[in-house]
GUMAR-672720 format. One record per residue: residue number from 1; x, y, z of N, C-alpha, C in turn. Coordinates in steps of 0.1 Angstrom, whole numbers. Each point is the difference from the previous one (the first is absolute). Example, Ala and Ser with C-alpha at 12.3 -4.5 7.8 and 13.67 -1.06 7.14 Angstrom:
! residues 2
REC     n    n.c1    n.c2    n.c3   ca.c1   ca.c2   ca.c3    c.c1    c.c2    c.c3
REC     1     132     -57      78      -9      12       0       9      12       0
REC     2      -4      11      -7       9      11       0      -8      11       8
! end
This chain:
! residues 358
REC     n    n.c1    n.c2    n.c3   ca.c1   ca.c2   ca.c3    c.c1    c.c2    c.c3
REC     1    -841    -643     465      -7       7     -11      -9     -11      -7
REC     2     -13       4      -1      -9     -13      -9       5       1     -14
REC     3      -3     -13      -5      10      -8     -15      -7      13     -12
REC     4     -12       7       6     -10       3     -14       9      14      -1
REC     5       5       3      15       6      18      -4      21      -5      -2
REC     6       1     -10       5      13      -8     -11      -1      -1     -17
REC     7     -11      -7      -4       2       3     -10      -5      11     -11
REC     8      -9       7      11       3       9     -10       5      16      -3
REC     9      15      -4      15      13      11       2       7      -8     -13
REC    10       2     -14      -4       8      -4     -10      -2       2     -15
REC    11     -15      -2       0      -3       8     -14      -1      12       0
REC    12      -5      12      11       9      10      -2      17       6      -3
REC    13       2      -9       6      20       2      -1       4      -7     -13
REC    14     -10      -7      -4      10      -6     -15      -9       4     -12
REC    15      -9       7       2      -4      12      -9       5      12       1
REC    16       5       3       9       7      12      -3      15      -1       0
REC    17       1     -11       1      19      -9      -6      -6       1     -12
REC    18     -12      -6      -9       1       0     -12      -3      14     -10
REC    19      -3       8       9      -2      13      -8      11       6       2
REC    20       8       4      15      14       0      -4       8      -5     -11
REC    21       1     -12      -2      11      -6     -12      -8      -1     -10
REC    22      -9       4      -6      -1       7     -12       0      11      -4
REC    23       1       8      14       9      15      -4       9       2      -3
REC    24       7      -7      10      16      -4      -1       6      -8     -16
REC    25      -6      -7      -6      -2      -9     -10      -1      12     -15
REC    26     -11      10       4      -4       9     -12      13      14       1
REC    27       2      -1       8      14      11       5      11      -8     -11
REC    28      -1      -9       7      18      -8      -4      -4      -3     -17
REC    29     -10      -1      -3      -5      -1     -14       3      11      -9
REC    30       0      14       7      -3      13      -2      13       2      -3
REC    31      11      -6       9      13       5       5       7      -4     -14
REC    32      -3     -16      -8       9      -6      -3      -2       5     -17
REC    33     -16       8      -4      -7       6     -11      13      11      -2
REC    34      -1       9      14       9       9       0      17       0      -5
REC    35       4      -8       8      12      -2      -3       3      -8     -17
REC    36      -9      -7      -7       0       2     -13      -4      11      -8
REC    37     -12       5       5      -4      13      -7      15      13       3
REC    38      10      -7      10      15      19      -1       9      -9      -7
REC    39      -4      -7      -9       6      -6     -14      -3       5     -11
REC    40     -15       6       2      -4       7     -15       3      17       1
REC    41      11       5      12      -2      13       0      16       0      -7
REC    42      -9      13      -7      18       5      -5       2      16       2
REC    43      15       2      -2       1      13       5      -1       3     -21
REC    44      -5      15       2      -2       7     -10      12       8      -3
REC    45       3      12      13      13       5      -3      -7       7      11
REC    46      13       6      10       5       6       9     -10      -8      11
REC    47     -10       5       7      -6      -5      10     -14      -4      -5
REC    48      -5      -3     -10      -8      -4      -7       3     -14      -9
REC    49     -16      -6       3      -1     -18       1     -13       1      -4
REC    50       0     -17     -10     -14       1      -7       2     -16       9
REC    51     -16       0       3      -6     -16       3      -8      -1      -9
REC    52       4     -15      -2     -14      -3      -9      -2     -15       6
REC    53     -14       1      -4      -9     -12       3      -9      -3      -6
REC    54     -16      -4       2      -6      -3      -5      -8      17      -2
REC    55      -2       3     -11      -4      17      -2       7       7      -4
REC    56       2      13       2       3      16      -7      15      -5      13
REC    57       9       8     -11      16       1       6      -6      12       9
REC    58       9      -7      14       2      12      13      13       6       1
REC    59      -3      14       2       9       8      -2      10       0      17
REC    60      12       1      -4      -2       6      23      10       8      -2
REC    61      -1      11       7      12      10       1      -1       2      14
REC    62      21      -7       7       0       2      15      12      12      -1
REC    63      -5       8      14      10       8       3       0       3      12
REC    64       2      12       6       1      11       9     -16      -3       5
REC    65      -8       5      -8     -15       1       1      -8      -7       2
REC    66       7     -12       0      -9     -16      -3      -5      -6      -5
REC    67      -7     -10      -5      -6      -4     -12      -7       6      -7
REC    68       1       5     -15      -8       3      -8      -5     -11     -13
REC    69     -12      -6       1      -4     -13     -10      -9       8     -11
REC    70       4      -8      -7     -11       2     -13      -7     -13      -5
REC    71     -13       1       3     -14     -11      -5       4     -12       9
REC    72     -14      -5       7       6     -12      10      -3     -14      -5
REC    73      -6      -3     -13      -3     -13      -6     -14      -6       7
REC    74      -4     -12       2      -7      -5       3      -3      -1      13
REC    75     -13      -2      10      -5       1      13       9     -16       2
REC    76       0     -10      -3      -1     -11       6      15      -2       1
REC    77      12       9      -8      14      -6       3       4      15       3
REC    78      -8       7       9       7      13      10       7      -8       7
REC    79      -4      -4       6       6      -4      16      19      -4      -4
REC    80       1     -10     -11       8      -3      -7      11       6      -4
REC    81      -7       8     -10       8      17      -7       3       6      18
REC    82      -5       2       9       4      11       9      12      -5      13
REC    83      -1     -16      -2      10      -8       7      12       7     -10
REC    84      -4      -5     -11      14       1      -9       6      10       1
REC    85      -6      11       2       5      11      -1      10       9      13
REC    86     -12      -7      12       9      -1       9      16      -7       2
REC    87       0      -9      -6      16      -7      -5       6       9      -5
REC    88      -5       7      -4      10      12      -7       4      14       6
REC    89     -14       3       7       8      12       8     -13      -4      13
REC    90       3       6      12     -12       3      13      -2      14      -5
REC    91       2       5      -9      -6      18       2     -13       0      -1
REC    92      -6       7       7     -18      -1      -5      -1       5     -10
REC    93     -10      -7      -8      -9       3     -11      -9      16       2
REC    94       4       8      -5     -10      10       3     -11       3     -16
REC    95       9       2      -9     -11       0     -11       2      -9     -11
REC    96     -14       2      -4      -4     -10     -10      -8       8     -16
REC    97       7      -1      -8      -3       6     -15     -13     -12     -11
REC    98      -9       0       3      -6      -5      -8       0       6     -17
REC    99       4     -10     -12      -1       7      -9      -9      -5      -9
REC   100      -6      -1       3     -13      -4      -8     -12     -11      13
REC   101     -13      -1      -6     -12      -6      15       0     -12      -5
REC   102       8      -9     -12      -5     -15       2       5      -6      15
REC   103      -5     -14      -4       3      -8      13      13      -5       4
REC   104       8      -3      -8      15      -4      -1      10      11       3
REC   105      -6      12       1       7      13      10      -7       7       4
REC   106      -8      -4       4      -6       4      17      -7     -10       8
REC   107      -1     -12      -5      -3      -9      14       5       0      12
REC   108      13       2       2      11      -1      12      -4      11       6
REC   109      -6      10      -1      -3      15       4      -3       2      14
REC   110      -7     -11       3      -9       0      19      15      -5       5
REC   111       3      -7      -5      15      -9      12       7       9      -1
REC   112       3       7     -10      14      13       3      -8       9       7
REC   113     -12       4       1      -3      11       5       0      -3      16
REC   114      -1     -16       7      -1      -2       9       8       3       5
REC   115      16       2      -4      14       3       4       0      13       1
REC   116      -7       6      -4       3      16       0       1       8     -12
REC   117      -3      -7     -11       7       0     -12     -12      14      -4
REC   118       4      12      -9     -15      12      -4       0      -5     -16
REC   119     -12      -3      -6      -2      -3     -10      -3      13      -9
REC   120      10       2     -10      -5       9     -10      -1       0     -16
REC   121     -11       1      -4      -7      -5     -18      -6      15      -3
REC   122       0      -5     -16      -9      10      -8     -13       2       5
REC   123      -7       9      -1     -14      -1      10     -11     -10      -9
REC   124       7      -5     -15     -13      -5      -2       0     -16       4
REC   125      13      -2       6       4     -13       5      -8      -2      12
REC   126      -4      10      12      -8      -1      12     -13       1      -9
REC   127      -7       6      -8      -7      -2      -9      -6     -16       0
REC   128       9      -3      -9      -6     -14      -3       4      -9      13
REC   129       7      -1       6       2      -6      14     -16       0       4
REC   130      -4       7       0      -9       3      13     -10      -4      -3
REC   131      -4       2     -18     -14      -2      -8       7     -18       1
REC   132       9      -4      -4      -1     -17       2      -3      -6      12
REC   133       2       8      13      -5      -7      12     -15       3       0
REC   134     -11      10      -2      -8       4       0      -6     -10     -10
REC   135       3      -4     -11      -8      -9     -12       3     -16       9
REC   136      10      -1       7       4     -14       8     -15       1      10
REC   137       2       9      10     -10      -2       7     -17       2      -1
REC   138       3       7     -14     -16      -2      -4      -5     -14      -4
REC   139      11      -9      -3      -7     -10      -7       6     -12      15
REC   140       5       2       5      -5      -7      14     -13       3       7
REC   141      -4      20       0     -11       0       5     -14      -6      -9
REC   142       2      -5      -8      -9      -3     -12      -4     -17      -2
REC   143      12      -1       6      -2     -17       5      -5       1      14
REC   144       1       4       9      -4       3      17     -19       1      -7
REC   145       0      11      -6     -13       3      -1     -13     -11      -7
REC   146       7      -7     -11      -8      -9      -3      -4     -13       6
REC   147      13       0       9      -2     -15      12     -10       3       7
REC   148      -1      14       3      -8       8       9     -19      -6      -5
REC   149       0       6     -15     -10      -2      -3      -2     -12      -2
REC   150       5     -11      -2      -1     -14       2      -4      -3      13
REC   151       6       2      10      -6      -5      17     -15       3      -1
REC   152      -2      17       1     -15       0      -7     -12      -3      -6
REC   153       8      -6     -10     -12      -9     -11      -1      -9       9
REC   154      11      -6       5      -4     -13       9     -10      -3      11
REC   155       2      15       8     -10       2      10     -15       7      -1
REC   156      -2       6     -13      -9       8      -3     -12     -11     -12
REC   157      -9       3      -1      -4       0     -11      -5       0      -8
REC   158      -5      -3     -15       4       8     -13     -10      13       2
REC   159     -15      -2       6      -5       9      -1       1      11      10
REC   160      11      -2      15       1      12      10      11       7      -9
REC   161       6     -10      -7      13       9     -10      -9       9     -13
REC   162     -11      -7      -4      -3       8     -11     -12      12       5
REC   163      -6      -1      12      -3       9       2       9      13       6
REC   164      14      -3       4       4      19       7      14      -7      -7
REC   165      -1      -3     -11      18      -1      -5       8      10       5
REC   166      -4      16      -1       7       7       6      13       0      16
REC   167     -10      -5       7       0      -5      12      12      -7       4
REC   168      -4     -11      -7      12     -12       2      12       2     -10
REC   169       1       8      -5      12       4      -7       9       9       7
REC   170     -11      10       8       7       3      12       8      -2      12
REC   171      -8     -14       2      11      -8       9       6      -7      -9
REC   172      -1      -4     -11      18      -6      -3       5      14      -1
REC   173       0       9      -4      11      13       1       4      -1      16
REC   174      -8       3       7       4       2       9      10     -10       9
REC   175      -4     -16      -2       7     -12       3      14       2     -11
REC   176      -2       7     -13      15      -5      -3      11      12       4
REC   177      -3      13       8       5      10       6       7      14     -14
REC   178       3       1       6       4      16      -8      11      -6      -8
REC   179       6       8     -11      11      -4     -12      15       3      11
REC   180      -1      11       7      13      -3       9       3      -5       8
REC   181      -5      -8       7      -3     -11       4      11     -15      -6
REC   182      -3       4     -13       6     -14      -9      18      10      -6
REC   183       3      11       5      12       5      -8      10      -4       9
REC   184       9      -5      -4      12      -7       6      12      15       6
REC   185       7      -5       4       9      10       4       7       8     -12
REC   186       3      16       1       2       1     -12      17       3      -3
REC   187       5      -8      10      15       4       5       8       3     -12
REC   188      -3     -12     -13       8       3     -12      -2      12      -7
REC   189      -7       6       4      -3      10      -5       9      13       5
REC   190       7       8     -12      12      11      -1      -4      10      16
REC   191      12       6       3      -5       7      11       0      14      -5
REC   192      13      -1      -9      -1      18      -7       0      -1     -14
REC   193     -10       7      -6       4      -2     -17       0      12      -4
REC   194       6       2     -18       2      14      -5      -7      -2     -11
REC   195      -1      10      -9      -4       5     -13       9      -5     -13
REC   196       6       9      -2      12       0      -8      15      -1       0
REC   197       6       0      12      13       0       5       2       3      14
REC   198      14      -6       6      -2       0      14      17      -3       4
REC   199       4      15       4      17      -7       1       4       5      18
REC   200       9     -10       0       4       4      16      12     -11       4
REC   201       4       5      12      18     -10      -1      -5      -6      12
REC   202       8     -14      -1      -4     -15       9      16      -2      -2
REC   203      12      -4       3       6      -6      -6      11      10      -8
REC   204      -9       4      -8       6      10     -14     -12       1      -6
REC   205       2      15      -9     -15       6      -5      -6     -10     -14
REC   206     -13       0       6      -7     -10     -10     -13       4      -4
REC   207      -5      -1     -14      -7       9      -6      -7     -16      -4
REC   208     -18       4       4     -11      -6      -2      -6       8     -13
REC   209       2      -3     -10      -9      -2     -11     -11      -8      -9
REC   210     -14      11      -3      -7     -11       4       0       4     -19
REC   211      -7     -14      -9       1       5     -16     -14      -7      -4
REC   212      -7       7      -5     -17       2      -3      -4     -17      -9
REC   213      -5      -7       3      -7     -10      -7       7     -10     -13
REC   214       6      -2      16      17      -9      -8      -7     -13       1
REC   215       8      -7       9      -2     -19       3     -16       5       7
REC   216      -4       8      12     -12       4       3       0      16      -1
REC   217     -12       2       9      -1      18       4       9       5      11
REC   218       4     -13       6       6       6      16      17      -2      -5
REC   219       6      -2      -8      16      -3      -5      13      12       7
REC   220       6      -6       8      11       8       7      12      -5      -2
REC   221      11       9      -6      14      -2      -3       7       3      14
REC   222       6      -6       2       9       6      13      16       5      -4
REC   223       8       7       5      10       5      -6       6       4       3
REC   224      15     -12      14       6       2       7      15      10      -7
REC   225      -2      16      -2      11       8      -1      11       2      -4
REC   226       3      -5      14      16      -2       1       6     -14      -2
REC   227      -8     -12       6       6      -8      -7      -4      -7     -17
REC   228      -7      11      -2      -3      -6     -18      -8     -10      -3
REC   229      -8       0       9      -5     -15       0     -15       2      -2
REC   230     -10      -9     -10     -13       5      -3      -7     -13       5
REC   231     -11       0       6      -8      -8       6     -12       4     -13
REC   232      -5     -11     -10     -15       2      -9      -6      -4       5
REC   233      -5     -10       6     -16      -5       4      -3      -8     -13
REC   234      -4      -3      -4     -13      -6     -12       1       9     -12
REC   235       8      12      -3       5       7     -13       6      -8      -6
REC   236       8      -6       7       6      -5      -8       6     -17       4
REC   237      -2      -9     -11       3     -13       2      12      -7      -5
REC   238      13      -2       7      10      -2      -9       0     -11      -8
REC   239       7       5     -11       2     -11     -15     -19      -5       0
REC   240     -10       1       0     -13      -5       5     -12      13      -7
REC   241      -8      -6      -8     -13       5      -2      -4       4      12
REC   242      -5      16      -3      -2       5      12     -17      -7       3
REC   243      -4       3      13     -14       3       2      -6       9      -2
REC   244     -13       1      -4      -5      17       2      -8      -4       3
REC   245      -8       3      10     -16      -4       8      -9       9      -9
REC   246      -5       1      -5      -9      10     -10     -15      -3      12
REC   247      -3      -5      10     -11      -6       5       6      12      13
REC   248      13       1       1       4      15      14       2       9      -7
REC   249      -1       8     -20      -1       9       1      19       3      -5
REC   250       5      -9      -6       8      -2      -4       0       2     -13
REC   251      12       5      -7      -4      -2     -17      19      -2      -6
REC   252      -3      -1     -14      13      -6      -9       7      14       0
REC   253      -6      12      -2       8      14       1       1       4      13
REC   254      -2      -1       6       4       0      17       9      -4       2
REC   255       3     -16      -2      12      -7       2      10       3     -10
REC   256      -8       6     -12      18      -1      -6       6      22       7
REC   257     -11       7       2       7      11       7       7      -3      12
REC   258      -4      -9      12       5      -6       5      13      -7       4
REC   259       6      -2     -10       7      -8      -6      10      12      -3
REC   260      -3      11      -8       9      10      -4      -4       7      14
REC   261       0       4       9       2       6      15      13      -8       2
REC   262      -5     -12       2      17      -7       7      11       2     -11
REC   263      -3      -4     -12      15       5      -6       6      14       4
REC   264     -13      11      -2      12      10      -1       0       1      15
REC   265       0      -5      10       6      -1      15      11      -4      -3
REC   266       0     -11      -5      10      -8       3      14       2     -10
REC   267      12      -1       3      14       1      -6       4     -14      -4
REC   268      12       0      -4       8     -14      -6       1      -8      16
REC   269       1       9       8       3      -8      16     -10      -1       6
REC   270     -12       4      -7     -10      -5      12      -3     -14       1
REC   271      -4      -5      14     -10     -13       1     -11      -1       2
REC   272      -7      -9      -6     -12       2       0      -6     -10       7
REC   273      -7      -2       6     -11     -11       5     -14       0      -6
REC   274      -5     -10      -5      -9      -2      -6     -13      -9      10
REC   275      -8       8      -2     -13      -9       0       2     -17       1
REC   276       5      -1      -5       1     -13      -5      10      -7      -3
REC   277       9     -10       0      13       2      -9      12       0       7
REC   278      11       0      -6      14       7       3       3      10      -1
REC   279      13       6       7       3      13       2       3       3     -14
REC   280      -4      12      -3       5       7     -16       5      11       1
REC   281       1       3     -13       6      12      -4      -9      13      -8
REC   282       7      13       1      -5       6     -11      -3      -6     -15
REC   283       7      -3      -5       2     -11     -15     -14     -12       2
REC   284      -2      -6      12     -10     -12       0     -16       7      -3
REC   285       3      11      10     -13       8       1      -6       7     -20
REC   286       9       8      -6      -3       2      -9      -1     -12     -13
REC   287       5      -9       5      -2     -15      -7     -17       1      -1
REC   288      -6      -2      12     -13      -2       5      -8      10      -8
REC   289       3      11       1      -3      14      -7      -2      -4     -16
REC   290       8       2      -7       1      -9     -13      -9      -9      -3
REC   291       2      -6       9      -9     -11      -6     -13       0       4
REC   292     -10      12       7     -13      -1       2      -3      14      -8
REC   293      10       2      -5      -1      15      -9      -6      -5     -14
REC   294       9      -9      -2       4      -7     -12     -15     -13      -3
REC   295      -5      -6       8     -13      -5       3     -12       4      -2
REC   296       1      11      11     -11       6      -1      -7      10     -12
REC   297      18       7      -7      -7       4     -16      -5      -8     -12
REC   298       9     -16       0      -4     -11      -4     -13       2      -1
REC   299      -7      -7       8     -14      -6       6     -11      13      -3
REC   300       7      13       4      -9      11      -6      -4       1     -12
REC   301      12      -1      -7      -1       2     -16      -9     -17      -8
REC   302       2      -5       8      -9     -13      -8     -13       0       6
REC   303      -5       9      11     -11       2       5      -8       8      -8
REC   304       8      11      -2      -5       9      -6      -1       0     -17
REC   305       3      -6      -5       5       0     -16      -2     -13      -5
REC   306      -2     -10       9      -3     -12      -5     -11      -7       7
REC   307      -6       3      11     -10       2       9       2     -18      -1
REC   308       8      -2       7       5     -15       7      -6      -1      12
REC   309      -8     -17       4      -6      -2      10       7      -3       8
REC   310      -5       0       9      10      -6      19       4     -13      -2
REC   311      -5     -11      -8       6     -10      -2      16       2     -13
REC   312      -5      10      -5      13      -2     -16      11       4      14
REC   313      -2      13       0       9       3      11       3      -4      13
REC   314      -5     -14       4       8      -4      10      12     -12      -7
REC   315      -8       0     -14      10     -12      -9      14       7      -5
REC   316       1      14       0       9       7      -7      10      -2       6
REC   317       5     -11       1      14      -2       7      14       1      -5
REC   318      -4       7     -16      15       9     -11      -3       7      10
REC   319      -5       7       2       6      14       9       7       2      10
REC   320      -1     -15       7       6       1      15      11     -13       1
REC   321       2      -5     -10      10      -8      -6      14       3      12
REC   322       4      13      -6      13       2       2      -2       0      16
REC   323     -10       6       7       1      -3      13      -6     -10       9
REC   324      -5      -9      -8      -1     -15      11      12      -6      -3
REC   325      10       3     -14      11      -8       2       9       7      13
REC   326      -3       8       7       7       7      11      -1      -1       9
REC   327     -14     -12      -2      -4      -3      14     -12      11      10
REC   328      -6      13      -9     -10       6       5     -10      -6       7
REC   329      -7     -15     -11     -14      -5       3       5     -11      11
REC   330      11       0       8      -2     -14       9      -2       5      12
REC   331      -5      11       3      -6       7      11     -12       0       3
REC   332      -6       7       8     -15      -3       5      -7       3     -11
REC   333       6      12      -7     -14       6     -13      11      -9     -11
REC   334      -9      -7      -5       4      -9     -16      -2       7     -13
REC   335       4      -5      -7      -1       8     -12     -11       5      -6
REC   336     -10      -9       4     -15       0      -7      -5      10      11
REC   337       4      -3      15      -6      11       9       3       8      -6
REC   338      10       9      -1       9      13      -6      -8       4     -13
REC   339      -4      -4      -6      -6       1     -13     -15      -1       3
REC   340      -5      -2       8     -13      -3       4      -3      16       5
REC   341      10       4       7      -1      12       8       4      11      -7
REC   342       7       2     -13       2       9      -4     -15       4      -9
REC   343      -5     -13      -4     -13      -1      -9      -9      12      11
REC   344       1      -6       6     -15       9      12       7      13       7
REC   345      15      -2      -1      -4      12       2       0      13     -10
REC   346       0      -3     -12      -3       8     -11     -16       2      -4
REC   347      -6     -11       8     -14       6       0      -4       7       8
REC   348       6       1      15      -6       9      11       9       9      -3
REC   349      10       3     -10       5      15      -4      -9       9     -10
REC   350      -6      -8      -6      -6       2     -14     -19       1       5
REC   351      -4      -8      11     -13       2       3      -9     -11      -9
REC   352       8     -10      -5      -3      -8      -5      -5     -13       8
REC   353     -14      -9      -5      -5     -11      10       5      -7     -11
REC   354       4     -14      12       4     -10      -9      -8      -7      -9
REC   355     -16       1       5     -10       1     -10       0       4     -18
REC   356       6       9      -1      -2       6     -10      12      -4      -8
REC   357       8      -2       4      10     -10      -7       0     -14      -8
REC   358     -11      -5       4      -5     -11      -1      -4      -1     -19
! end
């Protein structure tokens, strides 16, 4: 055999030794994520286990039926969360409850769905799913297009461009191709969504409730039955300033009705899973209640009767005194965020620009 087709059978074979063992390498990497990540799972009560990780607490209820999950966290530690999970049971994954469209519970959405897994959300969660990949790939096609018209300045010029501008605008359109073209797969995206409610047995019967312009527009309680057990989503944040995205259509009266849905579900024995947090209780939940009840009339009454700016009121920290000593503000939303957000959103209740406050 000549030396030239010798060597290069060897750099074939130890390129594809080296692509081998870095699969092998990102597996065993995967493997060892995993087997720390069935350290963060706990059982909740009867056949129900919360993971947590980096993101929104995952819900899992195994039975008869097979996996049922709630919210899959982040795209980049699916692979991770779904080893783990497997450490815990081989049943397949069949459905997946998204309860609210941020990214921290529904990134993982394409990898579970790859398993088999049926994704089902509020419909305004496929909503904004869909309009966020569509705004993604417009502004990819929007960079495609101006490179476009760059090559052309280069080869054209100034006066073949200033006589038929029309023209050459049409070949960069045409060079930078159609907008779907640039839309990525839309796998994360829900496979069945509902309106207002959605009950059916997996397991044991479990009631999808969705509650109007809570943490966002898309907000789904889940509400395993029989075993008592409440999955929030982003309603609710334990011992923790909640979030309220007012930018998805979220508001302070949303979340605190919200908030009163799960109480009166829940009994002295319910468990709760939070959004966020540790497992709680009925008592934790109405904690949370109180105290955005109790805030939000605050912040009203000095809006309204003392016509206080966004800065007095992010300083008003008598008010929330008793609950940063409890540890509310060491969460994602801080005190000043919390207070920042109750301010605006008493303007987008009231129809008020922050202009005019001034």
């Amino acid at each position: 055999m000549p030396v030239k087709y010798i060597v290069f059978s060897l750099s074939l074979f130890v390129s594809i030794c080296g692509v081998a063992q870095k699969k092998e390498s990102s597996k065993e990497a995967t493997q060892i994520k995993a087997k720390e990540q069935f350290k963060n799972i706990s059982l909740v009560k009867d056949s129900i286990y919360v993971l947590k990780n980096r993101g929104g607490n995952i819900g899992l209820s195994i039975g008869k039926d097979g996996i049922y999950m709630i919210d899959s966290q982040f795209e980049n530690i699916s692979e991770e969360n779904l080893e783990a999970i497997r450490l815990l049971s081989d049943k397949p994954i069949r459905l997946l409850v998204n309860t609210h469209h941020h990214g921290d519970h529904t990134g993982g959405n394409d990898a579970f769905k790859m398993t088999g897994a049926m994704v089902i959300a509020h419909d305004n969660v496929t909503n904004r799913l869909q309009r966020s990949k569509k705004q993604q790939a417009g502004s990819k096609r929007n960079e495609q297009l101006e490179a476009a018209r760059e090559k052309i300045r280069e080869k054209v010029s100034k006066a073949e461009l200033e006589a038929d501008p029309k023209k050459y605008e049409r070949m960069a359109e045409e060079a930078a191709g159609d907008l779907t073209s640039y839309m990525e797969d839309v796998a994360n995206v829900p496979t069945i969504t509902f309106e207002k409610a959605l009950e059916f047995n997996f397991n044991e019967k479990i009631d999808l409730i969705h509650v109007q312009r809570a943490h966002t527009d898309g907000d789904v309680i889940v509400h395993f039955t029989e075993s008592n057990v409440i999955h929030t989503g982003d309603v609710f944040f334990a011992g923790r300033y909640p979030y309220i995205d007012l930018n998805s259509r979220g508001s302070v009266d949303g979340a605190i009705t919200a908030l009163g849905v799960i109480a009166n579900l829940a009994d002295e024995q319910t468990l709760i899973i939070p959004g966020h947090g540790d497992i709680s209780t009925k008592q934790d939940v109405k904690a949370s209640l109180g105290m955005l009840r109790y805030l939000r009339d605050t912040v009203a009454f000095e809006m309204a009767k003392k016509k206080r700016s966004k800065e007095e009121i992010m300083a008003m920290r008598s008010i929330t005194s008793k609950y940063d000593q409890q540890g509310f503000g060491d969460g994602f939303i801080t005190t000043e965020k919390m207070l920042e957000t109750l301010y605006l959103d008493y303007l987008q209740k009231h129809n008020i620009t922050e202009d005019s406050m001034d």
